[in-house]
C-alpha positions in Angstrom: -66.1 -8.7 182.8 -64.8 -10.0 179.5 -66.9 -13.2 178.6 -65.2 -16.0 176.4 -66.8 -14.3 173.0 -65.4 -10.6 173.8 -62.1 -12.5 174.3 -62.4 -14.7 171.0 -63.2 -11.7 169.0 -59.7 -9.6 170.3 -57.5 -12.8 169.5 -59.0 -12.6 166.2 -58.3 -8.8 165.0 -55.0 -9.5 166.9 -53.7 -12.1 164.5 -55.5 -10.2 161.6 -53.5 -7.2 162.5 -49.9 -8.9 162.8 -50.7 -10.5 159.2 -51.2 -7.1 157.3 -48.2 -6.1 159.4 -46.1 -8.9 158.1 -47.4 -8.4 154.5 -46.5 -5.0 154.6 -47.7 -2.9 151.4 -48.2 -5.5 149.1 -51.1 -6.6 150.8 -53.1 -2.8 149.9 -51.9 -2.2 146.8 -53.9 -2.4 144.1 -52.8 -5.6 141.5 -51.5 -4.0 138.2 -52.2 -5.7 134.7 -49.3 -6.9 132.5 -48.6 -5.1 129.9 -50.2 -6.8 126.2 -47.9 -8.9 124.6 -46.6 -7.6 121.3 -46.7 -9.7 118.0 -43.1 -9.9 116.7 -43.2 -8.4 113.4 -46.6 -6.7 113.9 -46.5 -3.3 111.8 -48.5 -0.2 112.3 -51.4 0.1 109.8 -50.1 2.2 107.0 -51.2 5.5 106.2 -54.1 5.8 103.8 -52.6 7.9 100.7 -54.3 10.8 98.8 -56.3 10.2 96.2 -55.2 11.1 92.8 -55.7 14.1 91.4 -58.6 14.0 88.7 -57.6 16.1 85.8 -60.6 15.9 83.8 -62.0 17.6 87.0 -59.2 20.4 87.1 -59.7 21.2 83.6 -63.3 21.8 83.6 -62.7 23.6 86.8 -60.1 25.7 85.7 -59.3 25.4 81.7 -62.2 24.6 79.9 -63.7 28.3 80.2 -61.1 29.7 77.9 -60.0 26.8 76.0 -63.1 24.9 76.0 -64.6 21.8 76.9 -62.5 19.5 74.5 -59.5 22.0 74.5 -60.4 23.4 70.8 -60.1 26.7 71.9 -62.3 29.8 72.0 -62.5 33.5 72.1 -60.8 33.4 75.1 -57.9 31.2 74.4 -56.9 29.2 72.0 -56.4 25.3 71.0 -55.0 22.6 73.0 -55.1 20.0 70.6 -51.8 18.6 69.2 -49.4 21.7 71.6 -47.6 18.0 73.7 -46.7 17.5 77.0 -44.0 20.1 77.5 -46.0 23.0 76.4 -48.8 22.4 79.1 -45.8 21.5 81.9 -44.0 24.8 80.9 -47.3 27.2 80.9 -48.5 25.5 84.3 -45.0 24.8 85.8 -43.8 28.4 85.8 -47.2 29.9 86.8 -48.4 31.6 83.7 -51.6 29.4 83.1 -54.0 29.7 84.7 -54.4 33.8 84.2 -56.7 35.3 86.3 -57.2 38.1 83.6 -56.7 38.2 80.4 -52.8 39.4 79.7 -51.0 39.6 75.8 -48.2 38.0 77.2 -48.3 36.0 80.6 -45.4 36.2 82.7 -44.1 34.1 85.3 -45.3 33.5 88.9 -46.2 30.9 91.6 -47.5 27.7 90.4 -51.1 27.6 91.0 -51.2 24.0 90.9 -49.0 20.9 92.9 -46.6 18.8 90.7 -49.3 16.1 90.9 -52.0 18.1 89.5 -50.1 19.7 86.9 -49.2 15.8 85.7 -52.9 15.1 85.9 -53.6 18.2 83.6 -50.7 17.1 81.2 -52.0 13.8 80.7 -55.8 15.1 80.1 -54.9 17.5 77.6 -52.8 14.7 76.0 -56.8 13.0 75.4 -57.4 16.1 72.9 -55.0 14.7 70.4 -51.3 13.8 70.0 -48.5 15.2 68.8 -46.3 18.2 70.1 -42.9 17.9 72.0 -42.4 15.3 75.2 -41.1 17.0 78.3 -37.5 16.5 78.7 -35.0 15.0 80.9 -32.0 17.3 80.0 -28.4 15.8 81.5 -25.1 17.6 82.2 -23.9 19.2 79.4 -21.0 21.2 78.2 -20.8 24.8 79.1 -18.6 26.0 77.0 -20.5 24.8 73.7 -23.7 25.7 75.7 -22.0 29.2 76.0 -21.6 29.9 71.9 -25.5 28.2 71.5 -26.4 31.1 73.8 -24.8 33.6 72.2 -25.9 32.8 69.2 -29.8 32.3 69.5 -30.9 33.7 73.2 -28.5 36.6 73.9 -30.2 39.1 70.8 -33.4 38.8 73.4 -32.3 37.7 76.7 -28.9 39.4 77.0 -25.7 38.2 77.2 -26.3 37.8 80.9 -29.6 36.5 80.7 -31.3 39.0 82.8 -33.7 40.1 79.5 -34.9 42.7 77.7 -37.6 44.5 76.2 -38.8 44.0 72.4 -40.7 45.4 70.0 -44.6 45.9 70.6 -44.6 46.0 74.2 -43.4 42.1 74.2 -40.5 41.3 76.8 -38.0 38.6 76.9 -37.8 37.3 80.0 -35.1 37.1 82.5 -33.6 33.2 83.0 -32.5 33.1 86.2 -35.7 31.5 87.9 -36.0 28.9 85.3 -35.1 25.0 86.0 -33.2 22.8 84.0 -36.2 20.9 82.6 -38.1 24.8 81.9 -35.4 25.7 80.3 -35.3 22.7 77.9 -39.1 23.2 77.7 -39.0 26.8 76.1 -36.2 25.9 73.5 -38.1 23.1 72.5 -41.7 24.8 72.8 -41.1 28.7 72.0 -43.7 29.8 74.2 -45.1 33.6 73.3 -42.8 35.8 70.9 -39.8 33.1 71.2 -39.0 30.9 67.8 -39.1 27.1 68.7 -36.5 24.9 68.3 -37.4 21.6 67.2 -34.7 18.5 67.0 -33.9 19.2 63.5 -32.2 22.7 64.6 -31.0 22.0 67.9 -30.5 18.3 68.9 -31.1 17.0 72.6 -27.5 16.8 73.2 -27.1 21.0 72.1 -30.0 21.1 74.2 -28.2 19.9 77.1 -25.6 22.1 76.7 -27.5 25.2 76.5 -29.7 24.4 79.4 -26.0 24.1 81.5 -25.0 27.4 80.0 -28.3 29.0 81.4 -28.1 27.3 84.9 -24.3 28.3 84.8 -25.7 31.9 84.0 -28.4 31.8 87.0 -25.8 30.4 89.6 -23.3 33.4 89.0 -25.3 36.1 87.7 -22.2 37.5 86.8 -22.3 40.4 89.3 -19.0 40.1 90.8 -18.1 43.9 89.9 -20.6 45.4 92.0 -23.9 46.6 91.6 -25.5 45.2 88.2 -27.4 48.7 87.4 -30.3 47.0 85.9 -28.0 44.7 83.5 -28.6 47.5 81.0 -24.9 47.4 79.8 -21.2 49.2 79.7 -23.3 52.6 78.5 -25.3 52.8 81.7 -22.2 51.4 84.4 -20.2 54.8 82.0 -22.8 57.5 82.5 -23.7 56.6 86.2 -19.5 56.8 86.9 -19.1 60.0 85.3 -22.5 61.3 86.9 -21.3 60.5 90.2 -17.6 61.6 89.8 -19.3 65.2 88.4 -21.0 65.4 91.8 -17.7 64.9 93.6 -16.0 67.9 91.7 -19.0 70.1 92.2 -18.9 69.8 95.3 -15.4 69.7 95.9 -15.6 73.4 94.2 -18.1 74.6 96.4 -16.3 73.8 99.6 -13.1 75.3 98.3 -15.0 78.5 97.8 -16.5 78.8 100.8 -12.9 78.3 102.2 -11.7 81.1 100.3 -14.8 83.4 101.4 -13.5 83.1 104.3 
């Protein structure tokens, strides 16, 4: 027999189970958290930037050994003091200083240093002592007066087409084409290894300008539109390869009409 507790009890889950019914899945799930309010005009913390480079570090690291301690120079290599800006940006921008052995004349390769360290190194070496030419900021210039400055003071070394050529003692002139704007300017200004320097007083910055167009002009076309360039070497060496090659044709053209008429 059901007493009146028993009956209590089912008229309670009864009503708690028509309740969960009516409050359908809301009433199991879990409550979810509102998202965080956002601060209007709240930035993100900014990026912590590099350090520096040190170039009184750099140098002793990778300088002083041949040039020593205060740039003076030693057996190794020589002075520092009073060679300016554009001489240390040239021989570390196109990859010839630092030398991993010791070479007459260094020749161009990767940088071994970033643009920032090579600025740090340029202003250290600037400590030794002052003087020497600024790097330069060359602008647009004209071509065609660049053109006869070329012709007149780089093509006896570096060709007409600026592609180079050997000199006397086992020195070479180097080809152009890899060279920037401001490199360019750089070397007229610096003459770095057997090339004369051409201070203001022979070349002003606006001639300057013009040749370092000329040369860019010279490294965008490398004026081999006719063909094959044969090693730049000239109108001798295109002749003698044509009349090599047109002497192979007739020998063998010979040969096969005598084996036709063997037959």
């Amino acid at each position: 027999m059901d007493t009146p507790q028993r009956g209590n009890r089912r008229r309670a889950l009864a009503v708690a189970a028509v309740a969960l019914l009516a409050l359908g899945p809301a009433a199991v799930t879990p409550a979810t958290r509102a998202p965080a309010a956002v601060t209007p005009g709240a930035r993100a913390p900014a990026p912590t930037a590099a350090p520096a480079p040190d170039g009184a570090d750099l140098y002793l690291r990778t300088c002083a050994s041949c040039h020593g301690d205060q740039g003076r120079g030693t057996q190794r290599g020589p002075s520092l003091v009073g060679v300016g800006p554009a001489s240390v940006d040239f021989q570390l921008g196109t990859g010839r200083m630092p030398l991993t052995h010791e070479e007459r004349q260094p020749t161009r390769h990767e940088p071994v240093f970033s643009a920032a360290e090579i600025a740090a190194l340029v202003d250290h070496v600037a400590t030794f002592g002052g003087g020497g030419p600024p790097i330069p900021d060359p602008a647009p210039g004209d071509v065609a007066a660049g053109r006869q400055i070329f012709a007149a003071n780089c093509a006896p070394c570096h060709s007409a087409t600026g592609s180079g050529t050997d000199l006397t003692n086992g020195l070479v002139a180097p080809p152009l084409y890899e060279a920037t704007a401001v490199q360019i300017a750089e070397a007229v200004r610096v003459g770095p290894g057997p090339m004369p320097a051409f201070p203001g007083e022979v070349l002003t910055d606006r001639q300057v300008d013009d040749l370092t167009s000329y040369v860019r002009l010279l490294s965008s076309e490398r004026l081999d539109a006719g063909g094959n360039p044969l090693g730049r070497l000239g109108p001798s060496t295109e002749g003698l390869v044509a009349w090599l090659f047109g002497l192979s044709l007739l020998v063998l053209a010979a040969r096969w009409l005598g084996t036709r008429a063997d037959r």
